[in-house]
N, C-alpha and C positions, 0 to 999 in steps of 0.2 A: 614484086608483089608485096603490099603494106600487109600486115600479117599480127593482128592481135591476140597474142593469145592470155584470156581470160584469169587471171592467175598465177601463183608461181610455186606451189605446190609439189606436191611428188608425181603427178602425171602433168602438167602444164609446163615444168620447171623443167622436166628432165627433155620431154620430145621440143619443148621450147630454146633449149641451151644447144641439143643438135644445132638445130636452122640454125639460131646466133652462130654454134661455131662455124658453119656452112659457110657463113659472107650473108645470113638472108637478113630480111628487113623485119625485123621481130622489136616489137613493144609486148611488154609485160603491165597489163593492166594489175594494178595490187592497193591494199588498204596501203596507208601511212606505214604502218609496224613493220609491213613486209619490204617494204619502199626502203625502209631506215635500213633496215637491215640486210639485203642485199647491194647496198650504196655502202655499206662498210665492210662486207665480207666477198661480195662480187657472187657471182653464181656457180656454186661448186657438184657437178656430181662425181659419184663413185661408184663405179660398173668396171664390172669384167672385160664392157665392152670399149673399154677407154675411158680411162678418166678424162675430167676437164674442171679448168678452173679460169674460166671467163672472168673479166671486169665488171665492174658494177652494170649491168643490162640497163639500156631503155625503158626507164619505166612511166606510167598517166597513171593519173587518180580519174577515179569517173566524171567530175566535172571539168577536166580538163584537157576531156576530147574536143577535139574544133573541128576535125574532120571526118569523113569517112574510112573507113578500111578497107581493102579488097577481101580478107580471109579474117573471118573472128573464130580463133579454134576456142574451145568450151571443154572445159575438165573438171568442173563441180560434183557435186554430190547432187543429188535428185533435192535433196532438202533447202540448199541452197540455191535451186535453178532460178524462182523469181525475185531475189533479189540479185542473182547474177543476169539477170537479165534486164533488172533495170539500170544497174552499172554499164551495162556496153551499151545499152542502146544508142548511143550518142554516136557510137563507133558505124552502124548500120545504115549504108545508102540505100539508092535504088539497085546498084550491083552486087553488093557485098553478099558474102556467100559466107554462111554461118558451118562450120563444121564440129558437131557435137562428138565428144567422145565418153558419155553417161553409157552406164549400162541398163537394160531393158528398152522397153518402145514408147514409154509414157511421155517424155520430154520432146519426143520429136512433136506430139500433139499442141506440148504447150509453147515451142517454140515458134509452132508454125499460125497457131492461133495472137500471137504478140507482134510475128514481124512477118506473117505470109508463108504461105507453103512455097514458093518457089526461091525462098531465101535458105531454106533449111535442107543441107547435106545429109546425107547417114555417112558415118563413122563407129570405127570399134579399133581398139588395140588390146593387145596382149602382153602386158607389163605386169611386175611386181615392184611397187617402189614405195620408200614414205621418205616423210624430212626428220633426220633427227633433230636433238636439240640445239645443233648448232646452224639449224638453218638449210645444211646439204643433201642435195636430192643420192637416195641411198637405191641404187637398184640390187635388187634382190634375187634375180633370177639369171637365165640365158637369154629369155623372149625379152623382145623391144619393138614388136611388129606393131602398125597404123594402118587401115585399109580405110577408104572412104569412096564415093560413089554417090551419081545422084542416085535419088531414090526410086526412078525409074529404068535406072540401068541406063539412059542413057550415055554418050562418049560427049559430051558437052566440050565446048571452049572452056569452062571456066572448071572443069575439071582437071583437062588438058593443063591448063596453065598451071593448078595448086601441082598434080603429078611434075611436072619439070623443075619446083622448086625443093619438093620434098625428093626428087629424084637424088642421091648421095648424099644426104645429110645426116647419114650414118648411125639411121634404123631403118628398119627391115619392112617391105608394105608397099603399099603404092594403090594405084585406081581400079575400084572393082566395078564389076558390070554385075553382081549380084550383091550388093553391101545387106538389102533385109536380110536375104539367108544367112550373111555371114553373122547379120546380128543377133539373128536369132537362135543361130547354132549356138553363140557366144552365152547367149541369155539362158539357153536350156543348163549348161552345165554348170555356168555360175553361180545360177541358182539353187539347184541340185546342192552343188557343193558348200555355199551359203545355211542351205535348208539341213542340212546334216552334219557340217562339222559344228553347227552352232546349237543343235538338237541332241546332240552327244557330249558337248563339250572337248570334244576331242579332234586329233588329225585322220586322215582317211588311213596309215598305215595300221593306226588305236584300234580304228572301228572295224578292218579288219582282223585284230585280234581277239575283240570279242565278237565275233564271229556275227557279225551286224552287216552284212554288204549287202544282204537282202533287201533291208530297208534305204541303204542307199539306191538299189538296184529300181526299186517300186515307184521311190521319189521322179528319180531320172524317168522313168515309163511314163508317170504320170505327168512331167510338163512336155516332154516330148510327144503326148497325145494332143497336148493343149496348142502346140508349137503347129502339129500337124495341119489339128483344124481350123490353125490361123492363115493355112496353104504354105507350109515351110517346115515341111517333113525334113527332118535331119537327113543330109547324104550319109551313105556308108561309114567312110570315113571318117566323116567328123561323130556318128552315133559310136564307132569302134574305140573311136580317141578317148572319148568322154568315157566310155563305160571302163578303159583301161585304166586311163589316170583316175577313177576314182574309187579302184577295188585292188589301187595298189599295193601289195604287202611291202609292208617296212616305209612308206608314202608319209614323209615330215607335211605333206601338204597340208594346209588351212584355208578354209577365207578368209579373207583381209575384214571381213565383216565380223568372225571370231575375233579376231584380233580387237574392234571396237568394241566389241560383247565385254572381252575384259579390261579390257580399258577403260571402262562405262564412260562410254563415246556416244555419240546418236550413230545411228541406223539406217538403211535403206530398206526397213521392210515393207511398203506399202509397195513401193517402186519396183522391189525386186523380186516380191513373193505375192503380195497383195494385187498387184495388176495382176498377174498370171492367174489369180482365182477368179479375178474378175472376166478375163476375156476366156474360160473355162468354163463358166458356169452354166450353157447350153446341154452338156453333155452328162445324160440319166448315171445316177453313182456317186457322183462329186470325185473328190481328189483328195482321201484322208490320211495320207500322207503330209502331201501338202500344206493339207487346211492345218494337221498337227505344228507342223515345223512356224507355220504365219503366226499360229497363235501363241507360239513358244514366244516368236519375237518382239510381238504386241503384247505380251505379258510383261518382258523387260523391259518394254519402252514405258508402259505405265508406272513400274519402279521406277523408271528415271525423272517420269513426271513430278509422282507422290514427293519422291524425296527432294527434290527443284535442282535437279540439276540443268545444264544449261546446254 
């Protein structure tokens, strides 16, 4: 299987260097910068879970696709999704099977409004990584998990096929017959955690210490009401998981979205808190939790506007 994946970044770079080390057929679609620079440095990560230090990867510029691909995986940021979408296009046949790994539901809408619904997977993983300065994919955590699945739960051929190539490429995942629910278990917590360590300024062990878990606790109720009435009630499990990891005492945890809050980075607050007010706003009461935490992050985005950053 030809297998694009869309970038080479801290999630493209890293589940993209697996497959390379696998034996799979992996092109790294990248600007020029990223191109120079891993043609001189090769593609390095550093995990617990094995290092590796691959040769320069396969890489195309977007006008210098001539053909199709079977599997175009997608690691962007919600802000970047349309013009990463008009860089692969070139890559998308009539079989090509699009596999996004974005967090929230908004980009499956636009992906499938650009190249068809029957082109577009659901996907989700469970990773912590970034690139430092020298270019190398840093993982940060235990989890390295990919789940993906069409979006009707279907056992498809061409799911079948992605599962046998990602089968021991050595992360953790594989083909689900429920990917919305997983995605949007995914979305309920990440957001929560988004919507509060970036609300606080702090890690969840912090916010536990000033004795704040309540308002994490009300945030989480409140998209998981949203989550419900979208028919994707949290299971036990995954509501037990979320509400543990996130009322953990002594919990260094953050979102990666703090992390760009101080790094005066752009955002995904539209995508990641703004939809969720959007497909909530049915329900008598509102969400002012939520609505607090969106407007926290639309407040700093406007600072980044005013001041031009980029």
């Amino acid at each position: 299987m030809r297998i694009l994946v869309v970038g080479a970044g801290a999630i493209g770079g890293y589940f993209g260097a697996r497959l390379l080390a696998a034996g799979r057929d992996v092109t790294f679609l990248v600007r020029p910068r990223r191109a120079a620079e891993l043609a001189k440095t090769g593609l390095v990560v550093k995990s617990r879970k094995g290092d590796l230090a691959l040769p320069p990867p396969p890489t195309v510029a977007a006008d210098a696709i001539k053909a199709p691909f079977e599997l175009v995986l997608v690691s962007c940021k919600a802000f970047d999704l349309a013009a990463a979408m008009e860089s692969f296009a070139p890559a998308v046949g009539s079989t090509t099977a699009i596999l996004p790994l974005l967090n929230g539901m908004g980009h499956l809408d636009a992906l499938a409004a650009r190249f068809g619904k029957a082109a577009v997977m659901g996907g989700q993983c469970a990773i912590s990584t970034v690139l430092d300065g020298e270019g190398r994919v840093l993982h940060l955590n235990e989890l390295h998990l990919l789940t993906f699945g069409e979006l009707d739960g279907a056992r498809s051929a061409r799911a079948g096929a992605i599962a046998a190539d990602f089968a021991n490429a050595g992360f953790d995942g594989g083909l689900s017959e429920a990917i919305l629910q997983e995605m949007w278990e995914k979305w309920v917590f990440i957001a929560t955690a988004a919507g509060i360590t970036c609300l606080m300024r702090a890690a969840v062990g912090d916010i536990v210490v000033a004795g704040a878990t309540d308002l994490t606790l009300a945030l989480f109720k409140e998209i998981s009401t949203i989550a419900a009435d979208q028919g994707f009630a949290l299971r036990p499990a995954a509501a037990e998981r979320g509400r543990a990891m996130l009322t953990q005492a002594g919990s260094p945890f953050t979102a990666s979205m703090l992390r760009d809050v101080e790094g005066g980075r752009p955002i995904e607050a539209d995508h990641m808190l703004g939809d969720l007010l959007k497909r909530g706003r049915d329900r008598l009461g509102g969400y002012p939790m939520l609505g607090i935490a969106y407007a926290h992050l639309k407040a700093y985005e406007a600072r980044r506007t005013r001041e031009g950053r980029p």
